[in-house]
C-alpha positions in Angstrom: 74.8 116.4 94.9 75.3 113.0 96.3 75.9 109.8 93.5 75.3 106.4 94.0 78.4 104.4 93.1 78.0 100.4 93.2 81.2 98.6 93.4 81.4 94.7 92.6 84.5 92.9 95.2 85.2 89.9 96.5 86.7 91.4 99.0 87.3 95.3 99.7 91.1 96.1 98.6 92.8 98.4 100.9 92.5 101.4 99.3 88.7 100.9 99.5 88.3 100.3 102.7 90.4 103.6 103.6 88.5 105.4 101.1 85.6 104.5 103.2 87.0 104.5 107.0 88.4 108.4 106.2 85.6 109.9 104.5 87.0 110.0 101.0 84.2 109.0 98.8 81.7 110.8 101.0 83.9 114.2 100.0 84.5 113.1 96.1 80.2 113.1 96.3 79.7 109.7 96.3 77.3 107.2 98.3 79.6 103.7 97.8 77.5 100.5 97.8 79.6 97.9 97.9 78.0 94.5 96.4 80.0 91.0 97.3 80.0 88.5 94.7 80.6 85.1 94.9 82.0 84.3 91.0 83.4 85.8 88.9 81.1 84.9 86.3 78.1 87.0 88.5 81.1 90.0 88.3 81.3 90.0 84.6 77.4 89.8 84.4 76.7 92.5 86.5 79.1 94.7 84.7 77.4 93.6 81.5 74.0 94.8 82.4 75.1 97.7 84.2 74.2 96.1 87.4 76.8 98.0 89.1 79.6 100.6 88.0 82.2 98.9 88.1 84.4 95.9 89.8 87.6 95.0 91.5 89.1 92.1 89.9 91.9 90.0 88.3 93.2 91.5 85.3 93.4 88.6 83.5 89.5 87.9 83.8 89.2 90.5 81.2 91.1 88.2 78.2 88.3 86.0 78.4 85.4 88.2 79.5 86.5 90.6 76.4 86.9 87.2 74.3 83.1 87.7 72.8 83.3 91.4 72.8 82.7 92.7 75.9 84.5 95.4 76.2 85.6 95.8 79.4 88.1 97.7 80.5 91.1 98.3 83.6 90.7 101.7 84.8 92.8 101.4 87.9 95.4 98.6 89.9 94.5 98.9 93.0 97.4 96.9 94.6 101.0 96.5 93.0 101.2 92.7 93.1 98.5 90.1 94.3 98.6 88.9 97.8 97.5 85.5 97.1 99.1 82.5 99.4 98.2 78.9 98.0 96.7 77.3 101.5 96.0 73.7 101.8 94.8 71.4 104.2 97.3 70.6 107.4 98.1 67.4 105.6 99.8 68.8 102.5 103.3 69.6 103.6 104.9 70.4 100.0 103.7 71.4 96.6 104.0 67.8 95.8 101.6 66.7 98.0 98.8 68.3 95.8 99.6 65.2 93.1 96.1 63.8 92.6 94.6 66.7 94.9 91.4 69.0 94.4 92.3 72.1 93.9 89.2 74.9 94.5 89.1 77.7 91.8 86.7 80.7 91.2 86.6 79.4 87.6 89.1 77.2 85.4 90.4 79.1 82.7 90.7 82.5 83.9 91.5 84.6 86.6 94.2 83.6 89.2 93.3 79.8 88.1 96.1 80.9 85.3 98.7 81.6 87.7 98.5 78.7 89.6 98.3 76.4 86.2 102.0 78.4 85.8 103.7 77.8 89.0 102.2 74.0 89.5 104.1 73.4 86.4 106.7 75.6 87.1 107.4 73.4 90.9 106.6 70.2 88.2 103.0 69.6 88.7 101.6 69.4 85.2 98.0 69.9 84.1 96.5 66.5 84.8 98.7 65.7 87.8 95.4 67.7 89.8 91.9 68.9 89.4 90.2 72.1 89.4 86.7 72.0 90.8 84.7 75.3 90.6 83.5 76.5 94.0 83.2 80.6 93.7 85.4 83.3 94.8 87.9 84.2 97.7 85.2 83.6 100.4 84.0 80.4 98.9 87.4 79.0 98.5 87.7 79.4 102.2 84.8 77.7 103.2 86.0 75.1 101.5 88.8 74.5 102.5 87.7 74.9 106.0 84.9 72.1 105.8 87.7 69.8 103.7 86.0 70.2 100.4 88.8 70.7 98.4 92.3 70.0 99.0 94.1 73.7 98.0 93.7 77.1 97.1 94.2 80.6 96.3 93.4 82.9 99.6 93.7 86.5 100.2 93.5 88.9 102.7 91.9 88.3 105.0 90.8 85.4 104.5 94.3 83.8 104.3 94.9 84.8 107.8 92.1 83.0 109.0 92.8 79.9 107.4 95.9 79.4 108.8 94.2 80.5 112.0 91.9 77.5 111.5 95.4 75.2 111.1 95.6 75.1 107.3 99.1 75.6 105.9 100.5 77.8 103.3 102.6 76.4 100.2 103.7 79.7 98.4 102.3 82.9 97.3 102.8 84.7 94.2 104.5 87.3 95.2 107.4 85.9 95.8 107.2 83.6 92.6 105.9 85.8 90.4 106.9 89.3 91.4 105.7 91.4 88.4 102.4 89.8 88.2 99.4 92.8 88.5 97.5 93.1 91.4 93.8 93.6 91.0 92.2 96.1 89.0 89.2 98.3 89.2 87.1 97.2 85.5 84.5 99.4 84.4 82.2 98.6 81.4 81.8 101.6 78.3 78.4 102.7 79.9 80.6 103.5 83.1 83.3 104.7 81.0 81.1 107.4 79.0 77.6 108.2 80.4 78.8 107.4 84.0 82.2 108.8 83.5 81.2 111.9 86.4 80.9 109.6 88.5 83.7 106.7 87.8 86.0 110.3 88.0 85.0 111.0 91.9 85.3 107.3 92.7 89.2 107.2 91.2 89.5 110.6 92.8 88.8 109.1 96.4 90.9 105.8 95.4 93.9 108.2 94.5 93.5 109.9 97.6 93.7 106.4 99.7 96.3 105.2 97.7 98.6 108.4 98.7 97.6 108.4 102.1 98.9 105.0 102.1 102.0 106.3 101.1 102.4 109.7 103.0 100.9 107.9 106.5 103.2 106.2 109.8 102.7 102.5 109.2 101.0 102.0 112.5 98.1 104.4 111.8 97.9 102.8 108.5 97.5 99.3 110.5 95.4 101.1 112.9 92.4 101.8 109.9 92.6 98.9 108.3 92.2 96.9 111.4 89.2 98.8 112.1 88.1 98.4 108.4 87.8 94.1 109.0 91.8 93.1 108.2 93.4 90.8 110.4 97.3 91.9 111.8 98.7 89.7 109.0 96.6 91.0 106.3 97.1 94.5 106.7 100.9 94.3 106.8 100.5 92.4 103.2 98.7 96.0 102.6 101.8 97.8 103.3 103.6 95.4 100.7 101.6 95.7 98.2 100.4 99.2 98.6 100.1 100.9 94.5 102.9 103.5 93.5 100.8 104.6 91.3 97.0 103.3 90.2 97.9 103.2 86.5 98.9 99.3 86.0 102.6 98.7 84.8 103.0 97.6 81.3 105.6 94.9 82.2 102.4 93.1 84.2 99.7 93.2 81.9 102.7 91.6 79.6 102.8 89.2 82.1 99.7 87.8 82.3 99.6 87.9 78.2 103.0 85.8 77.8 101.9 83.4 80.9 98.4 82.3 79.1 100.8 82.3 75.6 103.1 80.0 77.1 100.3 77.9 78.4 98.4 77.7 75.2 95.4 79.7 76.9 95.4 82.3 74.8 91.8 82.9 73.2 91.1 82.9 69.2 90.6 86.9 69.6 93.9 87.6 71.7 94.3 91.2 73.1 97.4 93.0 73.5 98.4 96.0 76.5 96.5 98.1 75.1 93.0 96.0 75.1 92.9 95.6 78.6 93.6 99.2 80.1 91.7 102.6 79.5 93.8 105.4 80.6 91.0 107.7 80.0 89.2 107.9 83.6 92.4 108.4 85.2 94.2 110.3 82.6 97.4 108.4 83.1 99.5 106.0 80.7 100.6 103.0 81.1 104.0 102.6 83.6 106.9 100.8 82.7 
C-alpha cells in the first residue's frame, strides 16, 4: 500500500530529486510531497507538530532547535559537504568590501549564518564590521539579492547559478574553506522516528538507492536527470562534488560544527555532543569517521 511521506526543503538535494525522476520512492511505497519553506524557523515548527515527516536541513539548526528540548534528530547527510557560494552584488569585488555591508541570512544564530560568522572572521571581518538582516531561506536570499536588498549571501544550487547569471559575483564557498563541514541532513522528529518509522525506512531506502546510483552511473546521465529534475549545468556538476559516500554523516563534521559555535562562543546553555544530533537507528548505520 501506498504512504504519504511529506518532506520539508528549501530546495530538493540531489538525491531527492533522482529519487523522484527514477521512480524510487514510488517502488519503496511511497507518495513524496514535497513542501517548500521559506525559514527555517517554519521547518522546525512543522516538524514540531508533525506537520510533515521530516526535513532537509543544516545540521547545525538542530543545536539550537534541540536547545529547549526538541528532540530532533539527523537520520541521514544527504550531500558530503555544503555547496554554498557567498554571492554578492557586482560591486563587491573582495571579502573586504562586505565592511559595513547587509548581509541576508535565513536566521542569525543558527544554521549556515554560523559558518559565515567563522570565515568573515577567519578573512578578518569581525562580528560588528557587518549586519545580518533576516530575510528567509535559500530562495529568499536570492530574491534579495536580485532586487539589491541586501548586500551578500549564502546561495545554493541552483539558485547560485542564477545569480551569477543575473551578474552577481561569487566571494568563496565553503567548500573550499571549510572542507569537512557536513552537508545537509535529513531531520526527523521522535513521532517520525517511532510511530512513523515504516515509513521514514522506505523514504531512506529510496534515498540510498539515489545516493548509489549516483555513484555506480556515467557522469553525463547523472547530469542528464538532474537537468531534467530543475538544476542548472553548474549546479549539477556541484552534485557530482558533493555526491554522499555514504548517508551516515562523518563524526569529524558534526565535530565541526560543535567546535566552530565553541570557538565563537555560540554554544547554547544545554550544549549537545555527536551523539545528540544523529540517530543511527532509521538507517542502521554508525557514525563514520
Amino acid at each position: 500500500m501506498t504512504a504519504r511521506f511529506r518532506q520539508a526543503v528549501f530546495v530538493p538535494p540531489p538525491v531527492c530529486v533522482v529519487a523522484d525522476e527514477l521512480g524510487h520512492f514510488a517502488r519503496a511505497g511511497l507518495e513524496v510531497e514535497t513542501v517548500l519553506i521559506e525559514s527555517s524557523t517554519d521547518q522546525r515548527d512543522r516538524l514540531l507538530t508533525d506537520d510533515v515527516d521530516a526535513a532537509v536541513t543544516a545540521i547545525d539548526n538542530l543545536i539550537v532547535w534541540n536547545s529547549g528540548g526538541g528532540d530532533l534528530r539527523v537520520v541521514a547527510q544527504v550531500e558530503s559537504t555544503t555547496p554554498l557560494r557567498l554571492v554578492a552584488q557586482a560591486s563587491v569585488r573582495r571579502l573586504e568590501d562586505l565592511r559595513g555591508a547587509t548581509l541576508g541570512v535565513d536566521a542569525p544564530d543558527n544554521g549556515f549564518a554560523v559558518v559565515l560568522r567563522h570565515l568573515l572572521g577567519h578573512h578578518g571581518l569581525p562580528p560588528g564590521a557587518y549586519e545580518f538582516e533576516p530575510v528567509g531561506g535559500v530562495r529568499e536570499r536570492f530574491e534579495a539579492l536580485c532586487s539589491g536588498a541586501i548586500d551578500a549571501a549564502w546561495l545554493g544550487p541552483p539558485l547560485d547559478e542564477l545569480a551569477l547569471q543575473e551578474g552577481l559575483v561569487s566571494l568563496l564557498a565553503v567548500e573550499d574553506e571549510v572542507p569537512d563541514f557536513p552537508g545537509q541532513g535529513v531531520v526527523a522528529g521522535p513521532a517520525t522516528r517511532q510511530a512513523g518509522r515504516d515509513k521514514l525506512s522506505r523514504y531512506l531506502t529510496a534515498l540510498e538507492a539515489s545516493r548509489d546510483w549516483l555513484y555506480t552511473t556515467p557522469d553525463e546521465e547523472i547530469l542528464d536527470v538532474l537537468t531534467r529534475g530543475g538544476y542548472g549545468p553548474a549546479s549539477a556538476r556541484a552534485a557530482l562534488r558533493t555526491r554522499p559516500v555514504s548517508l551516515a554523516p562523518a563524526r569529524v563534521g558534526l565535530e565541526c560544527i560543535l567546535t566552530m559555535r565553541d570557538k565563537l562562543g555560540m554554544m547554547p546553555g544545554r550544549a549537545p555532543g555527536v551523539e545528540d544530533l544523529y540517530d543511527g537507528r532509521p538507517l542502521g548505520l554508525e557514525l563514520r569517521p
